[in-house]
C-alpha positions, -999 to 999 in steps of 0.1 A, spaced: 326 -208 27 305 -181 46 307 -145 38 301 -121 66 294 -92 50 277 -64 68 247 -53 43 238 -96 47 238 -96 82 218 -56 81 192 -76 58 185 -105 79 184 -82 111 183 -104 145 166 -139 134 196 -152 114 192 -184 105 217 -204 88 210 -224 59 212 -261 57 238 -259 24 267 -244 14 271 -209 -5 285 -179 -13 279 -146 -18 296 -123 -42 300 -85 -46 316 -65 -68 330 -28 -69 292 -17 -87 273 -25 -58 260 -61 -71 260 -87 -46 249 -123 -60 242 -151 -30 248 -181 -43 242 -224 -33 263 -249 -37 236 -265 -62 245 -238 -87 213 -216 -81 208 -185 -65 196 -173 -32 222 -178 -1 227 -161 36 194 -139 22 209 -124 -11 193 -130 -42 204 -104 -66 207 -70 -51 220 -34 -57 231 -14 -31 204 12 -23 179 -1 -42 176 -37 -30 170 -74 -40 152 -83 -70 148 -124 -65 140 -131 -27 104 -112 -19 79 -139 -22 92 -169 -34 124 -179 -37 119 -182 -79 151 -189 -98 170 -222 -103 184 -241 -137 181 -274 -156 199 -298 -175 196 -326 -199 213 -350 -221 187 -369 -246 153 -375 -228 169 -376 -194 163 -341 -171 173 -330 -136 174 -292 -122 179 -274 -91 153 -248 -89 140 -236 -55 106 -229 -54 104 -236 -92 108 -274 -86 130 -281 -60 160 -304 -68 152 -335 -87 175 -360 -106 209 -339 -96 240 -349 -70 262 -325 -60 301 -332 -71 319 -300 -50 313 -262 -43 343 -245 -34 342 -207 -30 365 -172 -23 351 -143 -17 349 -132 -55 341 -164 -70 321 -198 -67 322 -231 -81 297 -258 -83 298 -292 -101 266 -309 -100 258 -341 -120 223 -351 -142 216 -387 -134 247 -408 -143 250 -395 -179 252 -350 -177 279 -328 -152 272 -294 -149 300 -269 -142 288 -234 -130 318 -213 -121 310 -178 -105 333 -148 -105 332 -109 -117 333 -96 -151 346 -70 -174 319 -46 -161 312 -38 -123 278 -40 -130 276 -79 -133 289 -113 -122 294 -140 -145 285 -177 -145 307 -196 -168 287 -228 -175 304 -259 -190 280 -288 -199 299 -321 -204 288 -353 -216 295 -387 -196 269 -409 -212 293 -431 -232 274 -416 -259 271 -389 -283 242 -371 -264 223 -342 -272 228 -313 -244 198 -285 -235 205 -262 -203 174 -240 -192 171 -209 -164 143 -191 -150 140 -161 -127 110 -144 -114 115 -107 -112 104 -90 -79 116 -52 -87 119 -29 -62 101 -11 -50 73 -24 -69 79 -62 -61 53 -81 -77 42 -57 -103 75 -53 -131 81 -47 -167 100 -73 -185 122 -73 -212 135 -103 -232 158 -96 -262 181 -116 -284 152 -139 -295 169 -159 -330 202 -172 -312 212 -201 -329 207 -223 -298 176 -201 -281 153 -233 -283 128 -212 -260 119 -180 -242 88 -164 -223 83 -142 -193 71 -176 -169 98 -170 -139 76 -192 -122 81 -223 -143 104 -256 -135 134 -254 -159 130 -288 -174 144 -286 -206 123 -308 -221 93 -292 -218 82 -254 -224 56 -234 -201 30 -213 -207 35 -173 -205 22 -153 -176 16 -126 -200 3 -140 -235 21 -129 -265 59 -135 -246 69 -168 -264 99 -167 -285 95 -132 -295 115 -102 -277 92 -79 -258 99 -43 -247 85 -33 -212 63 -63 -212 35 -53 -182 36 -44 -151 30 -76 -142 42 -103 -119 68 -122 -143 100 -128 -150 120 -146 -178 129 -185 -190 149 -193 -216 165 -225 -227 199 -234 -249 198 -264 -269 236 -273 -283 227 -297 -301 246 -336 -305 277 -336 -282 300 -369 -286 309 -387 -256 335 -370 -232 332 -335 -251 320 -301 -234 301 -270 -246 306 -238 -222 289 -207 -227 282 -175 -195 253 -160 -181 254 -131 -165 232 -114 -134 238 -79 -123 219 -44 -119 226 -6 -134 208 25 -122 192 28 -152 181 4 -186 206 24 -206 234 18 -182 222 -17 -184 224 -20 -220 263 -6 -219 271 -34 -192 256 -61 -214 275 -45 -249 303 -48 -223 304 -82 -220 294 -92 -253 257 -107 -240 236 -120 -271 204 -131 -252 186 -111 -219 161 -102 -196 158 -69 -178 137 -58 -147 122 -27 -142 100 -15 -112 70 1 -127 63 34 -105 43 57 -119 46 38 -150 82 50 -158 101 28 -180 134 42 -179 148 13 -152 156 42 -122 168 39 -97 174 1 -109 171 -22 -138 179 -59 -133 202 -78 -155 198 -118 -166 217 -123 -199 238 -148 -218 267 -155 -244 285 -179 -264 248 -186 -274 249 -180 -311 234 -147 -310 245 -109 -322 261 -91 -293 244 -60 -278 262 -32 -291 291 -23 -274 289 13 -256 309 30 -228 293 23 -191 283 57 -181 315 59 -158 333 57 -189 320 80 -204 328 107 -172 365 95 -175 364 100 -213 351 134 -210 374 146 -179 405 132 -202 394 152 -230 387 184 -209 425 178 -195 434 172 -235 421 209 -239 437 225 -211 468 214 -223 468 224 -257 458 256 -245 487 256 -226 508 251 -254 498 277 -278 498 303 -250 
């Protein structure tokens, strides 16, 4: 389930140390690499979310990111340094190197199906989460994530962006990357004026994003699947495009915040959702699409000159 890949091993230099669970770490053709644990959260073999040339955007400092679950008034989450692991049992991980699955049970009554893998755009991996109910009863279902940003190179000190606030099951949102993601409660901002509301190059601060789904009364034995979606672009625009890609409703971006720039170069930082009840970003061509677009129409030209010469 280890993957030796050479910018891991270049990252971790000489004091490699092996973790004590089992992972994976994805990559895709964009330069995305996503490390994930056999829990379902991120952070594996020292890859947190990272773009080549740029670098990770979830290890400095604390290792901040993990999700929750719950069905009625019973919670359990695996969450890192936000919380640790209380109230979940792992089922199975089983990996390749392009994709990752991990089945993890909430008490006796919630399983939690996170299934890893690339996308439609090179600029993200998706997460295909499936929430199923085991209770005997009808139950009502809540997933939450957080994520504290640490943009480089100005770790520590980001803008934020959250959009998509109104979903149909967005229950909650802020900027507290910090927090536990306990469903069934809802932390307090690190900058005020972040809850429910979306917020445009919130900052520079130290923050991230936290969001929770609730999907309301699911009857015994029945599921509810929605994807998240973690990635990097070398700019907020070609972040934007890779989210309309997908089809994302709800999201966070990371920016560094050098010389107070807010254009997301030389990366912005992707943490987005669908299948949530929300409007979809707007679909636009990834700027690679639009090169190919424009060479094909140049070759267009050429030809039709040809033809009338």
């Amino acid at each position: 389930m280890l993957n030796f890949k050479k910018h891991v091993l270049a990252a971790l230099g000489a004091t490699l140390v092996l973790p004590s669970f089992a992972g994976q770490v994805i990559s895709t053709a964009g330069g995305v690499s996503l490390g994930i644990q056999d829990m379902g959260a991120l952070g594996y073999y020292g890859v947190g979310l990272s773009l080549d040339g740029v670098g990770d955007a979830i290890m400095p400092g604390c290792l901040c990111e993990g999700w929750g679950a719950s069905f009625n008034s019973t919670a359990g989450w695996s969450a890192n340094a936000n919380g640790g692991d209380f109230n979940v049992s792992l089922v199975s991980f089983t990996s390749t190197a392009t994709s990752a699955e991990s089945v993890v049970n909430v008490g006796s009554g919630l399983q939690v199906t996170q299934s890893y893998g690339l996308s439609a755009s090179t600029a993200l991996i998706k997460n295909h989460v499936t929430l199923t109910n085991q209770s005997g009863a009808d139950a009502s279902l809540r997933y939450s994530r957080s994520m504290d940003w640490d943009i480089p190179p100005t770790k520590y000190n980001e803008y934020v962006t959250i959009g998509g606030v109104g979903a149909r099951h967005l229950l909650f949102s802020n900027d507290n990357g910090f927090a536990t993601p306990d469903p069934l409660n809802n932390p307090d901002a690190v900058v005020a004026g972040t809850n429910n509301v979306n917020v445009v190059d919130s900052g520079p601060d130290d923050h991230g994003a936290y969001f929770t789904f609730d999907f309301g009364t699911v009857a015994a034995g029945k599921s509810v699947s929605f994807d998240i979606f973690y990635g990097a672009a070398a700019s907020e625009s070609a972040a934007m495009s890779a989210l309309g890609r997908v089809g994302a409703e709800v999201y966070s971006l990371g920016q560094n915040s050098r010389t107070g720039l807010t254009d997301g170069t030389p990366g912005t930082y992707i943490f987005g959702f669908a299948g949530v009840g929300g409007t979809p970003v707007p679909a636009v061509p990834e700027p690679e699409t639009y090169v190919m677009v424009i060479a094909g129409l140049g070759m267009i030209g050429v030809l039709t000159r040809r033809r009338r010469d």
